[in-house]
C-alpha positions as CSV (number, residue, x, y, z in Angstrom):
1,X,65.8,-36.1,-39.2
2,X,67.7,-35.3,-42.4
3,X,68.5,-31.8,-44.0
4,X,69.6,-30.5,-47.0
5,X,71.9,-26.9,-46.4
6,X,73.4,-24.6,-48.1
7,X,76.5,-23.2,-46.3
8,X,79.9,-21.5,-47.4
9,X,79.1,-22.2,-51.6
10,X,78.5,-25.7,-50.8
11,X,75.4,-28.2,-50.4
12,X,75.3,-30.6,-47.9
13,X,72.8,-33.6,-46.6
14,X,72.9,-33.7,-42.8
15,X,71.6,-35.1,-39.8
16,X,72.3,-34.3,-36.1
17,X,75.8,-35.5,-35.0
18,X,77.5,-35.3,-38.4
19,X,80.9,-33.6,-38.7
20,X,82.0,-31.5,-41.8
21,X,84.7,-30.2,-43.1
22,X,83.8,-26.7,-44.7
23,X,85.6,-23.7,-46.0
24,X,86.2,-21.3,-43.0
25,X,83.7,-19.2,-41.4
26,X,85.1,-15.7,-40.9
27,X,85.8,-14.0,-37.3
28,X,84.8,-17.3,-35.8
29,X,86.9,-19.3,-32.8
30,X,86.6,-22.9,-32.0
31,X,83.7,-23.7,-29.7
32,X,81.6,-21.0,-31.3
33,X,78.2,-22.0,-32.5
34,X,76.6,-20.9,-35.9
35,X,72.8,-20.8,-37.1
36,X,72.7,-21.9,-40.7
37,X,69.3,-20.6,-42.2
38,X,69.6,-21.8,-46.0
39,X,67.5,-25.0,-45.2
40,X,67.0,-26.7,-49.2
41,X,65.2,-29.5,-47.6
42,X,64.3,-31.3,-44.1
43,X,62.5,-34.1,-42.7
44,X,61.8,-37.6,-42.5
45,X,59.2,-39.9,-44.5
46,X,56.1,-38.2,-44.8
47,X,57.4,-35.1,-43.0
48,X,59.7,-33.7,-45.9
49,X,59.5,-31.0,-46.9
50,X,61.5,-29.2,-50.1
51,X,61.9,-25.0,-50.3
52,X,61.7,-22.9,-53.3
53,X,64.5,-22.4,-53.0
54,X,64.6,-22.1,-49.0
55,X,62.7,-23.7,-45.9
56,X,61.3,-20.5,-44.3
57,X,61.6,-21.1,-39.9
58,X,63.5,-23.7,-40.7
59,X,67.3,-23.9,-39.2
60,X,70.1,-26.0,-38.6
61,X,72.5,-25.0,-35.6
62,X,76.2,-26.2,-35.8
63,X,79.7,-26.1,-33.1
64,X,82.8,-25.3,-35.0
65,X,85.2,-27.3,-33.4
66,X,88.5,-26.4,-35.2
67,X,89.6,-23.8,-37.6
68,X,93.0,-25.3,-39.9
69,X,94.1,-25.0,-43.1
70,X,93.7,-27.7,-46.1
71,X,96.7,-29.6,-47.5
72,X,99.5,-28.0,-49.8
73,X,98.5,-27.8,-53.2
74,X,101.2,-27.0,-56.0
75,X,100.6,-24.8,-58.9
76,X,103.3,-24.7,-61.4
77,X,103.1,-23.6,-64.9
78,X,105.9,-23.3,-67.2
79,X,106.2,-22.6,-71.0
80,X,108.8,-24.5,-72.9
81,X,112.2,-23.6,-74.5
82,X,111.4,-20.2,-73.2
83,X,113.0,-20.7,-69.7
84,X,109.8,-19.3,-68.1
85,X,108.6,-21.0,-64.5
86,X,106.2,-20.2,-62.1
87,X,105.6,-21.6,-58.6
88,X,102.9,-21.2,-56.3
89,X,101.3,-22.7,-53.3
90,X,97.8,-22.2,-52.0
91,X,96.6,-24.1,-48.7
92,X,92.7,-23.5,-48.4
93,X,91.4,-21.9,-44.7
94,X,89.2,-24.9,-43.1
95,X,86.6,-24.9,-40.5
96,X,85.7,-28.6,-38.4
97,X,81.8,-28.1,-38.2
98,X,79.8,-30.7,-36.0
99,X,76.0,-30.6,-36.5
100,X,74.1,-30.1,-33.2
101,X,70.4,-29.6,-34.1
102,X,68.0,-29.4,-36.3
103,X,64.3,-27.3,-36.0
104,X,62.2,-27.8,-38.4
């Protein structure tokens, strides 16, 4: 079975087994597991079934299996002949997500 969910500002299709790569749940440690209840869409064939705007009873249960942060990215901004430079860095905080379940 497929689902559609709505977790951490992004939209995701998943089935059971699948492992993302999402922005990082807070106060959360590897090995803990999380209920996601904003369920877009779920099923299979003649079973599917699409919320306005949510599935109500309808959840998807996930293991976070590593927290970690993103790769370096670089933002420099500079403003010619006027000897003005700015350096920054930003490295986005990560959370491994592996799907276990889904009730529908």
């Amino acid at each position: 079975m497929k689902a559609t969910i709505k977790t951490q500002g992004q939209q995701f299709t998943v089935s059971e087994g699948d492992i993302l790569i999402v922005n990082r749940y807070p106060n959360t440690v590897a090995g803990a597991t999380v209920t996601i209840t904003d369920v877009l869409a779920a099923g299979e064939g003649a079973n599917f079934r699409i919320g306005t705007p949510k599935l109500t009873g309808v959840s998807v249960s996930a293991e976070i299996l590593e927290n970690k942060r993103g790769d370096k990215v670089i933002v420099f901004k500079k403003k010619k002949r006027k000897g003005h430079e700015r350096k920054q860095g930003h490295r986005q905080e990560l959370s491994v997500i592996k799907i276990q379940s889904i009730k529908a």
